[in-house]
Each structure stands twice: as structure tokens, then as C-alpha cells.
C-alpha positions as CSV (number, residue, x, y, z in Angstrom):
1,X,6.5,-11.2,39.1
2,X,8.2,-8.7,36.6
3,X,5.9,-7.9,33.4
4,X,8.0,-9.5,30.6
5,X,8.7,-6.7,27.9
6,X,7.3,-7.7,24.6
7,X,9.0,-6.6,21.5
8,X,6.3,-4.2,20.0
9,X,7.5,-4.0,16.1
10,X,8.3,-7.7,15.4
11,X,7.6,-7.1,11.3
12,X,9.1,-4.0,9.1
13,X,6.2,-1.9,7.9
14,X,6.7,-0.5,4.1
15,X,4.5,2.6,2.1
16,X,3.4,1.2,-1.2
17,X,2.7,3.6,-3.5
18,X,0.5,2.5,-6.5
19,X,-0.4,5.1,-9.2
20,X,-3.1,4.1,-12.1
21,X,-5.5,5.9,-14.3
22,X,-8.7,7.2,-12.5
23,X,-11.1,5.1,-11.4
24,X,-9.2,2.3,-11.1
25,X,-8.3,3.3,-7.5
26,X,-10.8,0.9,-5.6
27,X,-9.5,-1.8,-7.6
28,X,-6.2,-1.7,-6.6
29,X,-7.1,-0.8,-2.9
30,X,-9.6,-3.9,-2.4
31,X,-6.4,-5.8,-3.8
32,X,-4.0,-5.4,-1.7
33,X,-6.2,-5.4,1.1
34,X,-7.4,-8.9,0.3
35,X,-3.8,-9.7,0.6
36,X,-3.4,-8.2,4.1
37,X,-3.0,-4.5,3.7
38,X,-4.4,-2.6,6.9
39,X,-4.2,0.3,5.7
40,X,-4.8,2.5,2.4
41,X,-5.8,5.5,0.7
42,X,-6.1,6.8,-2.3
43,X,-6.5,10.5,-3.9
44,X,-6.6,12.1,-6.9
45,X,-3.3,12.8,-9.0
46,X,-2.1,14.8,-11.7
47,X,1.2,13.5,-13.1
48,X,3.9,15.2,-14.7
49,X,5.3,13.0,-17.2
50,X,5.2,13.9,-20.9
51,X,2.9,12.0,-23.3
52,X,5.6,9.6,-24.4
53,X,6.4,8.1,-20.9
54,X,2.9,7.7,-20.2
55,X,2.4,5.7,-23.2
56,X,5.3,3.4,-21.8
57,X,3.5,2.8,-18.8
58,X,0.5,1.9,-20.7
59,X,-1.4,5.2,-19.0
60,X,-3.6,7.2,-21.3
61,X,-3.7,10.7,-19.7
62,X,-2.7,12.9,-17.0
63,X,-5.7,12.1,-14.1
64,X,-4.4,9.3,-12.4
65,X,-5.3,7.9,-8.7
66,X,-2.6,7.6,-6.2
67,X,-3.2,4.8,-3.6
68,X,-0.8,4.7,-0.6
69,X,-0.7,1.6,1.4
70,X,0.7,0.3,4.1
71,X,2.3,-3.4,4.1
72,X,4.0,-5.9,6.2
73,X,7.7,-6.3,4.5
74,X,7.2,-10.1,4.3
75,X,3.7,-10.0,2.2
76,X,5.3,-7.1,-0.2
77,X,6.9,-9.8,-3.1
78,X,3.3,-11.4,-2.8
79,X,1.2,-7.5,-3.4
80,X,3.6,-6.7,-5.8
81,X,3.4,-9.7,-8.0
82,X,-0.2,-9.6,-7.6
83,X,0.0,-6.0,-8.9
84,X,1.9,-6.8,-11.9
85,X,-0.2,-9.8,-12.9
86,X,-3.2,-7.1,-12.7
87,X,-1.4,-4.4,-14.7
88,X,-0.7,-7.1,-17.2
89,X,-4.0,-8.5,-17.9
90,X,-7.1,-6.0,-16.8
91,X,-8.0,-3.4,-19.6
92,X,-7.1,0.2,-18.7
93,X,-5.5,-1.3,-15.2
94,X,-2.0,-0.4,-15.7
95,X,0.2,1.3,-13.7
96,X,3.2,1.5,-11.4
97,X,3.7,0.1,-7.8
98,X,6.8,1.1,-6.0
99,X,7.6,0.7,-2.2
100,X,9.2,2.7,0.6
101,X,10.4,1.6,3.7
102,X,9.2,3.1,7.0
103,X,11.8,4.7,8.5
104,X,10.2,7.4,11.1
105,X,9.1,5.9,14.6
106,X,5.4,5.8,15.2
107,X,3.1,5.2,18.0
108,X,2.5,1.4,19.8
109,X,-0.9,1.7,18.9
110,X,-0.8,3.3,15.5
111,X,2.0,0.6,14.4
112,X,0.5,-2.4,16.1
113,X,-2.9,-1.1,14.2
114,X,-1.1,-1.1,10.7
115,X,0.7,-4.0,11.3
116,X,-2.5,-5.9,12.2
117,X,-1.0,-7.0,15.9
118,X,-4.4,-7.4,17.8
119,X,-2.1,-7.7,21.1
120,X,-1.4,-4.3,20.4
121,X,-4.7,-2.7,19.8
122,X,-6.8,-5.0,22.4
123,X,-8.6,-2.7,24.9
124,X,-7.8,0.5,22.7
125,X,-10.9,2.6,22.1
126,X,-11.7,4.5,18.8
């Protein structure tokens, strides 16, 4: 019997890109992986934007924290609109969220490990 050929990238993977003031990182990464994320990390920043446009985004300084996720497309309106509801209401929690779509090929296993397909990543070591 002829193995049946399984298509490997069934959803579109996105990078979000979420910057906020420092130590508000962990927060935002525990968020989005509550809502499914796989996959995130997040460094330290220094911005470039003048004192004015930081005051419009409701950030105080230059030290920010960049957190770089990556996302199903289908549960990105539902990270997003959990993102803004946080930016709105936590003290010192805003920030901006943008996404980018994936657009280099990757590995079976790396994607079917981002995209959180266990068929995928079964049997895979390490």
C-alpha cells in the first residue's frame, strides 16, 4: 500500500512582534502563549523614536522589551485583540503589536513544532 502524502503546513505561520516598556516582557509572553503561541522570545530594545512619539504610544522611555512570537494565522485577530485590551487597561502595559507573515520555508519538524502539529514532532528527539 502506497504511504498517503500528508500535507505538512496545513495553517499559515505569522511573526508577531510586540514591543513594551521593560519588564513588561513576561507579561506579554505568558499572554499570548495562554492563547496558543508555541513559540516566543523576548530581548532587550532600545528604540529610536523621539520623545513625542513615544508619548503617543503611551511608552515612557527609550528601554523597551521586544517579544517575537510565533502564531497560527487563524488565532492572530484573537492575540491581537487580547493585546490591545491589555495595552488599554494595565498600568505601564502599553505598547505596539504588529505581525509579519512567514514567508521563507522551514524545516517539517521546526514548522510542525511552531505550529503545534504533534503528528509532526512525534518520535523526534531533543
Amino acid at each position: 500500500m502506497a504511504e498517503e502524502k500528508k500535507n505538512i503546513a496545513p495553517v499559515k505561520l505569522e511573526l508577531l512582534i510586540i514591543i513594551v516598556e521593560n519588564g513588561k516582557g513576561s507579561f506579554y509572553g505568558d499572554l499570548v502563549q495562554s492563547l496558543g503561541c508555541n513559540f516566543q522570545f523576548a530581548c532587550h530594545a532600545k528604540g529610536t523614536a523621539d520623545s513625542a512619539m513615544l508619548r503617543r504610544l503611551g511608552l515612557s522611555d527609550y528601554d523597551q522589551t521586544a517579544v517575537f512570537c510565533v502564531v497560527q494565522e487563524d488565532k492572530l485577530d484573537e492575540i491581537t485583540e487580547a493585546l490591545e485590551s491589555r495595552f488599554r487597561t494595565i498600568r505601564g502595559g502599553k505598547g505596539i503589536a504588529f505581525a509579519v507573515p512567514f514567508s521563507s520555508l522551514i524545516g517539517k519538524t521546526v514548522y510542525g513544532f511552531l505550529a503545534g502539529d504533534e503528528r509532526v514532532t512525534e518520535g523526534q528527539n531533543g
